[in-house]
C-alpha positions in Angstrom: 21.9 -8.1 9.0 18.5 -8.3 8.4 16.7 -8.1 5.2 14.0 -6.1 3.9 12.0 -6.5 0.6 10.3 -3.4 -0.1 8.0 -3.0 -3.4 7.2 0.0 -5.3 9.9 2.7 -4.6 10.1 4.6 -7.1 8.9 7.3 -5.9 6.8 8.5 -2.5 5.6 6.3 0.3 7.9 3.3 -1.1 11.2 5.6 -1.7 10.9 7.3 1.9 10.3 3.7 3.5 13.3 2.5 1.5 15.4 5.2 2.7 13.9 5.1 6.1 14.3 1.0 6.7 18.6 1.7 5.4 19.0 4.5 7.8 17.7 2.1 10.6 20.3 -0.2 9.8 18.3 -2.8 7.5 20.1 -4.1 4.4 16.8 -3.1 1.8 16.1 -4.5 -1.4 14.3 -1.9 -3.4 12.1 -2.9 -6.0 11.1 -0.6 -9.1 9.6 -1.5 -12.1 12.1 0.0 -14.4 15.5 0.6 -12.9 15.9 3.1 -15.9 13.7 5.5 -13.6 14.7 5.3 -10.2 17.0 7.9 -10.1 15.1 10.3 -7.8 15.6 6.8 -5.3 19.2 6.8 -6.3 19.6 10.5 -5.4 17.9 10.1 -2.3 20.2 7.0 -1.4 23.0 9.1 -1.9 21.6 12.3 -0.3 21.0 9.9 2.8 24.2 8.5 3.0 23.0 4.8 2.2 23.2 1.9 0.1 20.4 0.0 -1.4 19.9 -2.9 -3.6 17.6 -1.6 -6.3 16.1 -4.6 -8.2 13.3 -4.6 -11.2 10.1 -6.3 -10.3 6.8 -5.6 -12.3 4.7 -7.2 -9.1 1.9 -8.5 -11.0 4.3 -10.8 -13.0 4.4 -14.0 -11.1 7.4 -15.6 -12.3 9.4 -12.8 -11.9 8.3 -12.2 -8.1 9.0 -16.0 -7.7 12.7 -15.7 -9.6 13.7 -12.2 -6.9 12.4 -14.0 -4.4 15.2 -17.2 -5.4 17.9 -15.1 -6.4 17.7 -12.6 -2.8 17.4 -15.4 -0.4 15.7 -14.9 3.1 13.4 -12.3 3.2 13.2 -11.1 7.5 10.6 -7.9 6.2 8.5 -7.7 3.6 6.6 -4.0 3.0 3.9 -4.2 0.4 3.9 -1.1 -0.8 3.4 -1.1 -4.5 0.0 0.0 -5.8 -2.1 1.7 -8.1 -5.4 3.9 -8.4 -8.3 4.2 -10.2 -12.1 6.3 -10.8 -15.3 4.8 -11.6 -18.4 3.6 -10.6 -19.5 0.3 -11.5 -21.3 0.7 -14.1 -18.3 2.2 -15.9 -15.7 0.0 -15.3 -14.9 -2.6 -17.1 -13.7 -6.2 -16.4 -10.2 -5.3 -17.2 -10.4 -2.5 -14.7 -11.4 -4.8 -11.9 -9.0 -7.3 -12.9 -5.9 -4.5 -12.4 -7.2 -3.1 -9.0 -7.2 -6.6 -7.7 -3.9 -7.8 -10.0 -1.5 -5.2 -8.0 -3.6 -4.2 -4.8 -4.5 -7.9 -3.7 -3.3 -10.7 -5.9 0.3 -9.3 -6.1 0.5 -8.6 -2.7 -0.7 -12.5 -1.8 1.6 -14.1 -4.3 4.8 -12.0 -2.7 3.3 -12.8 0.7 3.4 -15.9 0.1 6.7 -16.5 -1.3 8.0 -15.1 1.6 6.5 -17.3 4.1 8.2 -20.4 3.9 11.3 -19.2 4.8 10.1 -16.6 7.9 8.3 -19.8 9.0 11.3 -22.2 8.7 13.6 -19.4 10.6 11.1 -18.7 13.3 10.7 -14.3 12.4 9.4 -12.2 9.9 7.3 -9.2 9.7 5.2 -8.7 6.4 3.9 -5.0 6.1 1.4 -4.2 3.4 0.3 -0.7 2.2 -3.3 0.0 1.8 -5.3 2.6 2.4 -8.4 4.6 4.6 -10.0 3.6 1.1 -9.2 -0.2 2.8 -11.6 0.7 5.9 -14.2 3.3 4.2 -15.5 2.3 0.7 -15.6 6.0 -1.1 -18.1 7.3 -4.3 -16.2 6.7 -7.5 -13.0 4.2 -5.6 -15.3 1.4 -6.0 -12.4 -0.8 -7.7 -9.9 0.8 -5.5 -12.0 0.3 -2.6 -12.9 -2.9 -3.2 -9.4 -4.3 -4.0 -7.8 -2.9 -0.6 -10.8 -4.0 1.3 -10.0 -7.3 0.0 -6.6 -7.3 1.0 -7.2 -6.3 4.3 -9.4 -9.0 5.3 -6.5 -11.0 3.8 -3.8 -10.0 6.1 -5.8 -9.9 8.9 -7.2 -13.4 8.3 -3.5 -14.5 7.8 -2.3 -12.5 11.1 -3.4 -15.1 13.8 -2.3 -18.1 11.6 1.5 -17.1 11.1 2.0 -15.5 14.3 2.6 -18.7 16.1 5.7 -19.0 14.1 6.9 -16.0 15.3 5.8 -13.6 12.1 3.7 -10.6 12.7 1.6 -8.9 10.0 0.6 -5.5 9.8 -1.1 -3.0 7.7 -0.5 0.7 7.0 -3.6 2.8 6.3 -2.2 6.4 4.7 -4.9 9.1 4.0 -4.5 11.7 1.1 -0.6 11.6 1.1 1.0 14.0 -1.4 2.9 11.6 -4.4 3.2 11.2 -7.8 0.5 8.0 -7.2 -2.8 10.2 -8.5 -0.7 10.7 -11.6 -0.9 7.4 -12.8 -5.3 6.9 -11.7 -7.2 5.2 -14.2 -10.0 7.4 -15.2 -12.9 5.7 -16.7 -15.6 8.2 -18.8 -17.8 9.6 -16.6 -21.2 9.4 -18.8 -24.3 10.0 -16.6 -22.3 10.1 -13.5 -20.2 13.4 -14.8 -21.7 15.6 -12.6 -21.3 13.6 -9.0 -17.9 12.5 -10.3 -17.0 16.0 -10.9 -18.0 16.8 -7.0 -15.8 13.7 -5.9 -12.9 14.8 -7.9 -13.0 18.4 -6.6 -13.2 17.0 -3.1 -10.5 14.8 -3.4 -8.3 17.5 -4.7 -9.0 19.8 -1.9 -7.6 17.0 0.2 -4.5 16.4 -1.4 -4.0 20.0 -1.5 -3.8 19.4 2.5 -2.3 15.9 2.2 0.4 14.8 4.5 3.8 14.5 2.8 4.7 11.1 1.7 8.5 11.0 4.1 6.2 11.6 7.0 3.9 8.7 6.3 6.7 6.1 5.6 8.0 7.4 9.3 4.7 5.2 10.1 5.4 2.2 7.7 8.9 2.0 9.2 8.1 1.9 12.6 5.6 -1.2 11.4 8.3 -2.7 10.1 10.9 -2.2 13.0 8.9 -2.0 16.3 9.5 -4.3 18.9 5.9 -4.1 19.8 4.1 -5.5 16.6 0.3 -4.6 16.3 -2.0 -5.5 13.3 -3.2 -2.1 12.1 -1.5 1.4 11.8 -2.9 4.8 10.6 -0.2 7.4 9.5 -2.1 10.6 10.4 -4.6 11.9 12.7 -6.9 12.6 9.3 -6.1 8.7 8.8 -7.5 8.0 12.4 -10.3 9.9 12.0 -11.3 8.4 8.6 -10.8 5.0 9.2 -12.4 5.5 12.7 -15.6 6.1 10.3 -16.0 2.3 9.6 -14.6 0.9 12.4 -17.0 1.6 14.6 -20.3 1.6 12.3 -21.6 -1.2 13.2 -25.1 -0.9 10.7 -23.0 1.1 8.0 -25.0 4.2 8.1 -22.3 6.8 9.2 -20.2 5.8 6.4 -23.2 6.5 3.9 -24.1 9.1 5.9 -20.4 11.2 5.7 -19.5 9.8 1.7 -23.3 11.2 0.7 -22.2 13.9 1.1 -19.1 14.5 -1.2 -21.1 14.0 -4.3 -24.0 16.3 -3.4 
């Protein structure tokens, strides 16, 4: 049967893609950080009608990714889901808040990646899925961390893409757009000082978009099919808002349509 690693399931995109992956006949290991408070995943198992192996993995400890990875054996998918959030500009954040943007959105995701690979290689098949964002297409007022972090990890997987692929792994990426979760809950929020007053227009834009957000079942429907397809392709949106947005930097070739669109949400 094959095997699926899947990180951050607590709760939203991560439970659903759980849930989604075992009802598609993949044996899923289901990674939380504290076991003690998965029990909305364990109620949706059961609600489901299937089994998962929950695990505890903090994703930003390195030994303990390296110690799953030996005790779980061959990983066939990996879905890099686990993330986190924050607000700020650059002039108020802080080292510390750079260093956890790019501790779970980037370096965790490269140190599980590539724990994995070894084995997909040796067996010929794998599929590694990773979670990001629009905010890893557009760079957004007051995401700059965020931004910046999935950004990064983009460019990783899609520099890794063409290397692995000859082995017969395929790498994809899964850009959500505002997606109703319990993920906001848990943004850093650094003090807003001079910049209260554009932050403030940021925040109430960004909450008139989650008010409209697509529901988080509906975009793991996306991350599944990444995960499952039989015709692989490097990036995936999991809405038409997600098209749209991301279509913003895709094809601005001088950068000025982004500025020009983002200007705006502050003003």
């Amino acid at each position: 049967m094959t095997l699926a690693l899947v990180t951050g399931t607590s709760s939203g995109i991560g439970l659903h893609t759980a849930i989604g992956l075992a009802k598609a006949g993949v044996s899923v290991i289901a990674t939380v950080r504290d076991t003690s408070r998965a029990d909305a995943l364990r109620s949706a198992a059961s609600e489901a009608g299937v089994e998962l192996d929950i695990r505890s993995l903090e994703v930003t400890d390195a030994a303990a990714a390296e110690a799953l990875i030996d005790a779980i054996g061959p990983v066939d998918i990996l879905v890099n889901n686990a993330g986190r959030g924050a607000v700020g500009t650059l002039e108020q954040l802080s080292d510390a808040d750079l260093q956890a943007q790019l501790d779970t959105n980037y370096l965790s995701v490269a140190r599980l990646t590539r724990l994995v690979l070894p084995g997909m290689r040796e067996r010929g098949h794998g599929r590694i899925v990773t979670v990001t964002s629009v905010g890893g297409a557009v760079g957004q007022p007051f995401a700059d961390a965020y931004c910046g972090a999935k950004f990064a990890v983009e460019g990783l997987m899609q520099s890794l893409a063409p290397v692995v692929a000859p082995f017969g792994i395929d790498v994809a990426i899964v850009e959500p757009a505002a997606v109703a979760s319990s993920f906001t809950d848990s943004v850093h929020r650094a003090p807003a000082g001079p910049y209260a007053e554009l932050q403030q227009a940021y925040l109430d834009r960004t909450a008139a978009s989650f008010a409209q957000a697509q529901s988080a079942e509906d975009a793991a429907k996306t991350v599944v099919e990444a995960a499952t397809t039989s015709e692989p392709r490097f990036r995936w949106q999991t809405s038409e808002a997600a098209v749209r947005f991301a279509g913003l930097s895709l094809g601005d070739l001088d950068g000025s349509r982004v500025i020009g669109v983002t200007s705006g949400w502050i003003r």
